[in-house]
Each structure stands twice: as structure tokens, then as C-alpha cells.
N, C-alpha and C positions, 0 to 999 in steps of 0.2 A: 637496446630496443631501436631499430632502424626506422628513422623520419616516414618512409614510406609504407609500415606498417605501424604507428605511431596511434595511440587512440588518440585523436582530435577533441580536443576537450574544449570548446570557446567558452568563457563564463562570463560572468557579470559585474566586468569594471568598469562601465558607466553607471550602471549601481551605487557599487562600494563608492568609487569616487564625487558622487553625489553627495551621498551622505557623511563621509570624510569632509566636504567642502566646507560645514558646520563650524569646524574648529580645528586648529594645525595633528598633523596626524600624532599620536604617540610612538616613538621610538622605542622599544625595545632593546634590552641587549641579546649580543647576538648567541645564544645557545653555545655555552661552552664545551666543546669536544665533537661538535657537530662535525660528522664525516665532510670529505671535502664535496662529494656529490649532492650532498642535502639539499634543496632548492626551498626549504619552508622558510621563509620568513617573519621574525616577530615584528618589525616594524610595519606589518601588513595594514594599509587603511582602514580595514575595516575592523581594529582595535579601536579605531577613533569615533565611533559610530554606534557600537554595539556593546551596550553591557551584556553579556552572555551568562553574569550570574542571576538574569532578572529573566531568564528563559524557564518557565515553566510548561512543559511539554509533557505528550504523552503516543507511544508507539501507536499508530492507528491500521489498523483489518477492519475493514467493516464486519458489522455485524452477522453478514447472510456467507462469507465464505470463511474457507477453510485453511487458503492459502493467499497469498499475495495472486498467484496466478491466477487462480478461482477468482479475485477479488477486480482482478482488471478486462477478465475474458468474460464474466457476467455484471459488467460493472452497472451500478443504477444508481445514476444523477438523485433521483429523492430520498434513498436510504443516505446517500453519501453526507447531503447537504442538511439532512434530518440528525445525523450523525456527527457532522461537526459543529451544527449548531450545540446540541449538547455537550459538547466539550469544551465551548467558547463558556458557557453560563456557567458552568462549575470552577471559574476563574482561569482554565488554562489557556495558552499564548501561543502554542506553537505544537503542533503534530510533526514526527515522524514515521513517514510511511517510504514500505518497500514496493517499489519499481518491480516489472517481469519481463525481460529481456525474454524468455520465453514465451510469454503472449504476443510482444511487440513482431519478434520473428515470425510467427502464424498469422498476424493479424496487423502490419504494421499501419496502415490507415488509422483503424479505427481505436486501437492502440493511442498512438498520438492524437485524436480526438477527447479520449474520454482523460487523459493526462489534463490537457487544458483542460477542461472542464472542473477538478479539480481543484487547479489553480483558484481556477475562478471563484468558485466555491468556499476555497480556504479563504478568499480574499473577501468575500461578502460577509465571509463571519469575523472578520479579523484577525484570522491564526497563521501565522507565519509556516512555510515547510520544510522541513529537513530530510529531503530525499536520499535514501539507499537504494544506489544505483545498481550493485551488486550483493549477493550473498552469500557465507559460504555454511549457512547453517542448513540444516535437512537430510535426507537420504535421498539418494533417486533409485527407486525402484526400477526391475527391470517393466518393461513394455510388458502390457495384458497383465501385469498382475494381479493375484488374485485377495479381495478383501481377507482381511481376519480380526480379530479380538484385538484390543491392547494385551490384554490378557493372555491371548493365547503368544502374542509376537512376543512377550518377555519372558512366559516360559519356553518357547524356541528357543531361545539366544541362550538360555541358564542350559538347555541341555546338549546342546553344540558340545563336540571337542571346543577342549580349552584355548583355541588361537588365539584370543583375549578376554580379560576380565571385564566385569561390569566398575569403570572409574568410582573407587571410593567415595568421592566426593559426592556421589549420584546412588549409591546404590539402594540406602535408604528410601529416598525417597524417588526411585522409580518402581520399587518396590509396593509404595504406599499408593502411586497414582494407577499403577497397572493392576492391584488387585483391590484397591477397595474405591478409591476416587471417581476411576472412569474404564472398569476392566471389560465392559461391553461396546465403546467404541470402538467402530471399525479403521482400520492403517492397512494401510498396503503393503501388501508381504514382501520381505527384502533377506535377500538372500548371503546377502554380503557377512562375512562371519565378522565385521570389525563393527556391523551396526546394532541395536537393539530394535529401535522405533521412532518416528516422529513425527507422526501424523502425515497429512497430504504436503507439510514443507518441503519442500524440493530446493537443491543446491542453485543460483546461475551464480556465472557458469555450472554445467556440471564438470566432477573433477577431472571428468578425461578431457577435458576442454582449456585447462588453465595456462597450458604450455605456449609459451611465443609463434609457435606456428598456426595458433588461433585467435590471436590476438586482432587477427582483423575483422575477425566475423563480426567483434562487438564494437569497432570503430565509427558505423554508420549510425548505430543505436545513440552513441552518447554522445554523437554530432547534431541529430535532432532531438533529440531531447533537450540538451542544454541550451545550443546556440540562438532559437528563438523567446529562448527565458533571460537571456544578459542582462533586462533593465526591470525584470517582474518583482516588485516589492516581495511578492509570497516567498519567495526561496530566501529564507535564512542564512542558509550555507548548504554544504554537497558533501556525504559521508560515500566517500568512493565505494565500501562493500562492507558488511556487516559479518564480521567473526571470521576474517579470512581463511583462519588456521582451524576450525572448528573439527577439523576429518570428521572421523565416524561419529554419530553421536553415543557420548553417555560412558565410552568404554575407552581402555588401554591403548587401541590401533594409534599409532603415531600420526599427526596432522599430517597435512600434504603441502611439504615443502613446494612446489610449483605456487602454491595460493599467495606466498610473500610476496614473489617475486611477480606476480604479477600486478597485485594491489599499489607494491612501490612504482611499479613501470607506471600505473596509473595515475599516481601521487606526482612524480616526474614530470611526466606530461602535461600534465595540468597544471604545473607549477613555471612551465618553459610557455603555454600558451597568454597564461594571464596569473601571474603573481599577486594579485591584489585580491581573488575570489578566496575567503577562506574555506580551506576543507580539513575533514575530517577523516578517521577510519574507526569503525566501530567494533574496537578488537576487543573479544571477552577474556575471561581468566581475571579478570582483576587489574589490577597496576601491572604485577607480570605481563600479563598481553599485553596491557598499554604501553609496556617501553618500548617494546622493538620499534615504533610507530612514532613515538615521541618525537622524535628529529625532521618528521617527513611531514608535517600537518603545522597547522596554525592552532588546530583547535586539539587537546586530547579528548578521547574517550573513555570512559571506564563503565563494565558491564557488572551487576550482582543480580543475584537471581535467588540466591535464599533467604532467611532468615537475618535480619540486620542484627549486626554486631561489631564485636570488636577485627573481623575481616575487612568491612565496610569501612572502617572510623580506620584502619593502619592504611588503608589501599588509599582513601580519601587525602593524608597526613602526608605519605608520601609522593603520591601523584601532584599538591601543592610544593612541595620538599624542591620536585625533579623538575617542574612545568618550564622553566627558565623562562616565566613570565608570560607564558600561553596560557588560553583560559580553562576551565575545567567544564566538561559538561559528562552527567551521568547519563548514556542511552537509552540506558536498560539496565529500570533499576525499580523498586517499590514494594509491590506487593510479594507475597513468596511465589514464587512463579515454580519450585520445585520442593515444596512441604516434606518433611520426614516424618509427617504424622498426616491424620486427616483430621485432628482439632488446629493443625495450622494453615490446615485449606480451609477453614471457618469463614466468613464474613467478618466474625471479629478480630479473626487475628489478623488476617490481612487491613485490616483498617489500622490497628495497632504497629503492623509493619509500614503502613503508608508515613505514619504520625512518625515514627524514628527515623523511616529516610529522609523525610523533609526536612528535621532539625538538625540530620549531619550535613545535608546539602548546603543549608542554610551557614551553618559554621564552615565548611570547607569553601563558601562562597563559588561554591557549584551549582549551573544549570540543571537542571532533569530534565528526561525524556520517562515519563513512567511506562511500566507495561502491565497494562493495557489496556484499551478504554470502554470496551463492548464485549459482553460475554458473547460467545458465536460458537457453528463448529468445528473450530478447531481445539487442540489442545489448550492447555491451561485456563476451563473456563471460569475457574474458581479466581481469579488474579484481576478480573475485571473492574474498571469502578463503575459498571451500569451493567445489570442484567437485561437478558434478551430481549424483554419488552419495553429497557429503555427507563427500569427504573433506578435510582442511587442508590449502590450500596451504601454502607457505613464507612465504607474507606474514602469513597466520594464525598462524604461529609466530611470525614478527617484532612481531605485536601482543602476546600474549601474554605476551612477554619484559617489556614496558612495563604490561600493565595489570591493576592492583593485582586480585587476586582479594579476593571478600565471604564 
């Protein structure tokens, strides 16, 4: 990656070293096997500073949109602020919300106006932020596309030539959300034979965009964005892109090898500009995802999205096992966010799912990030812990019972 096309990352180490000032930093050892290019560091100050198993968080869309983009391009300061007060009272600590490098490019003023605000926001309720600055989950439909059914986009995809299958892992329950959960929502028709459907989510980059010779387009975005946040209490830490390798959703298509290799060029960068900001990548799959990534971060991540079990409690075992002393935080993780039935899109079982993530968190002395905090229109509104008007589900009680109020 050449200096001159370099994303400029400046972060916040008059920050960290603030708060490192408290008490001598802790050393770490140094990651054994660590390639020799790895730039992550575990003696990073701001192990000294931050218990990160006391982060109880939760993925934030506001309520009124459908995507992050949606969510920044009609972005409104009283739902925002109406919204994360609710999130502070039910005892949680810290929100992760995704950035739209595609709004910021259409709109780049007003873009970086309602970010601050934000901020601000988060900081009046007392909730710390954990920014994803890129993504690599969603489809991107072509231009003008035209509305259709959930319903109707996953019997398209069943009746395509076979170019790929529906991912095992998923087929059940895309099955269950496309015909009986939510088979009259409208998704944007996508033509791509390696996608099924995913609501208005959309990739940034998109993937024709991940190659080195675009690397600059996104250089200015994460210059402003960061570099006037270096000393903002609100930012937590910085999850450079959320599911890099995500490719197509739901199905066989292979990920798109360009997504690593930019995520790491990012992770580099950021690591040669300011060493002391810790960051993160919020790769899904499980521990699987999380290894490739383990070397390159201060912090890991790990993503579950079904049913808690005995996946969750080995991914958790091992991810402590492998951390060489870096902390654990789950992203995206909690309620069933993809049901293989619709008694487990229920209110109650998702509360029941909340109550088991918490006590593996709890034992793996893992952070969460739950998903997600406000039912809305987009996908998954059964996973919420506040319905549309804002009132507590049962899973929202279930957190509650566990998280320590300030």
C-alpha cells in the first residue's frame, strides 16, 4: 500500500494516554507467531484504562430507517437523542453504530454535521461509541431497481440455475423469515445469481470498489471523520469494517478476497499512524472469521446471530484459548437475529436468547455489542429489545436483570 495512497487514519492518542496516565500501562506479551508485518500491539495503553469486559453495548439503526444510509441521509437529532436515551436506562454503556461513506460522498457537509451531533448525543446520555467505519455486509442492487416481496426475491433465487446453493447454515431459517416472518416486505430486486436478499443494506465500499486502485476515494472520509475526534471521550474504540469477507449474502458464492486485503491495509495504517488507538474488525463466522484478524487488532471480535449454544460457548472458549491476552468483545450477538422456526422469532424466546448470551459473555469475560436496539424497517424486527413505539420487550427486561446500572 503506497504512503501516497495510504488511508490517513489520525486517532486518539491524547485520549488513550490520558487515561493510561491513571496507572503504569500493562504489558502484554507479545503474540506468539505473530507474522512479522503485524503492527497490533498488546502492550497498547489503552489496556490500561479500559476494562472492556464491563462494555455492555448494543448495534444502533435508529428506529425510522432501514439502513445505515437511510439512517444518516434523513438523519433526526430527536429520534436519535429519544433513542439513545432509551438505551442508557435499560443499563447499557455503549452503542455500535454504522457510518455511510455513501451518504458522506453525496452529502459530505451535512454528513459530518449530523456525526457530531451524535457524538454529542451519545455523550449527554453517557454511552460510549463504537464506530464501523466500513461494511461488507448487504447486496448492492443495480440502479432503478425495481421493489419486490421478501417472498417473492427467495423464491427467485430457489428457482435460478444452480450457480449456487442457499448456505446450509441459513437455509432454514431464510426459509422461515421469507415465508412466514416477513414475506410481504418489500427488498430490492438483485440480480446477482450469488445473492438471495437483504433488505435496503447495502455494501461500502461496494465490491467493485475494494481494489488498491480505490483506495483513495475513502482516504478523505476517514481523515475527517477521525481526526477531529482524537481527544472525544465518546469513541470507545474504531471497528475499521464490519464482516469484510461477508460476499454474497446467505449462499455458497465464495467472499471476495479483495475485502481482506483491504481491511488489513486499513488495520496497517492505522497502526503506523497512531499505535495507541485500539481497534478492532468485526468479522463474522464465528472464531473462524475472527482468526484471520486476531494478529491485526488490539481488540477481537466475534459475530453469532442464531440460536445460543454450544457454537457460541466453543467459539467463546476458543477465542479466549487464541486472544494472547487481547480483550474479547461480541459485536453482534444476542437475540436470534436468523430463527429457524417462527416460535423462535417469539418475544419470549428471544428474551431467553438474551438471558444465555449474557451468562456466556459473562463467563468468557466478554464485552457485547447486542443486536439490536429498536424494531424499525428494516430486516430483523423481531430481534429488537424496544418495539416501534419504543416500548420494552421481554428481552429488554432480561438485559436489565444482568446490567449493572451507573
Amino acid at each position: 500500500m503506497k504512503s501516497g495512497a495510504a488511508l490517513a487514519l489520525l486517532t486518539t492518542a491524547a485520549l488513550a494516554s490520558a487515561k493510561a496516565a491513571a496507572q503504569e500501562p500493562i504489558v502484554l506479551p507479545v503474540p506468539g507467531g505473530a507474522p512479522a508485518d503485524s503492527p497490533a500491539r498488546t502492550d497498547n495503553p489503552a489496556y490500561a484504562w479500559m476494562e472492556w469486559s464491563a462494555v455492555r453495548g448494543v448495534n444502533y439503526l435508529a428506529g425510522y430507517a432501514a439502513s445505515p444510509d437511510e439512517m444518516w441521509r434523513r438523519y433526526d437529532p430527536e429520534a436519535i437523542r429519544r433513542e439513545l436515551g432509551a438505551a442508557a436506562r435499560l443499563g447499557l454503556n455503549s452503542v455500535r453504530v454504522f457510518l455511510s461513506f455513501r451518504t458522506y460522498e453525496a452529502t459530505p457537509t451535512s454528513f459530518l454535521e449530523h456525526w457530531g451531533d451524535f457524538l454529542t448525543a451519545a455523550g449527554e446520555t453517557g454511552l460510549t461509541v463504537l464506530p464501523v467505519l466500513f461494511d461488507g455486509w448487504g447486496v448492492d442492487p443495480p440502479r432503478l431497481a425495481r421493489r419486490e416481496s421478501t417472498r417473492a426475491a427467495f423464491e427467485r433465487f430457489l428457482s435460478r440455475p444452480a450457480t449456487y446453493r442457499l448456505h446450509p447454515t441459513y437455509e432454514r431459517s431464510l426459509k422461515t423469515i421469507a415465508l412466514e416472518l416477513t414475506p410481504d416486505r418489500g427488498v430490492p430486486a438483485v440480480m446477482d445469481p450469488g445473492s438471495v436478499y437483504w433488505g435496503d443494506w447495502r455494501p461500502s465500499p461496494e465490491p467493485d470498489r475494494l481494489g488498491p486502485e480505490h483506495w483513495p476515494l475513502f482516504e478523505e472520509f476517514v481523515v475527517r471523520m477521525i481526526e477531529p475526534r482524537r481527544t472525544d471521550p465518546a469513541i470507545v474504540a474504531w471497528d475499521l469494517m464490519n464482516e469484510p469477507q461477508a460476499g454474497q449474502a446467505f449462499t455458497t458464492a465464495p467472499p471476495n478476497a479483495a475485502a481482506a486485503e483491504f481491511v488489513l491495509a486499513l488495520a496497517r495504517r492505522a497502526h503506523e499512524l497512531d499505535p495507541a488507538q485500539p481497534i478492532t474488525i468485526g468479522a463474522g463466522g464465528g472464531w473462524d472469521g475472527a482468526t484471520a484478524y486476531r494478529l491485526h487488532v488490539e481488540l477481537i471480535s466475534l459475530h453469532a446471530y442464531q440460536k445460543p449454544g454450544s457454537r457460541l460457548a466453543a467459539d467463546l472458549a476458543e477465542a479466549r484459548r487464541q486472544s494472547d491476552g487481547r480483550p474479547l468483545l461480541i459485536t453482534h450477538v444476542g437475540g436470534i437475529m436468523f430463527p429457524a422456526s417462527a416460535a423462535e422469532a417469539a418475544e419470549a424466546a428471544q428474551a431467553e436468547a438474551i438471558r444465555q448470551t449474557l451468562a456466556m459473555a459473562e463467563r468468557a469475560r466478554a464485552g457485547f455489542y447486542l443486536w439490536h436496539l429498536i424494531e424499525g424497517p428494516g430486516l430483523t424486527p423481531w430481534a429488537g429489545l424496544l418495539r416501534s413505539d419504543g416500548s420494552a420487550r421481554p428481552a429488554a427486561e432480561g438485559l436489565a436483570e444482568r446490567a449493572p446500572r451507573r
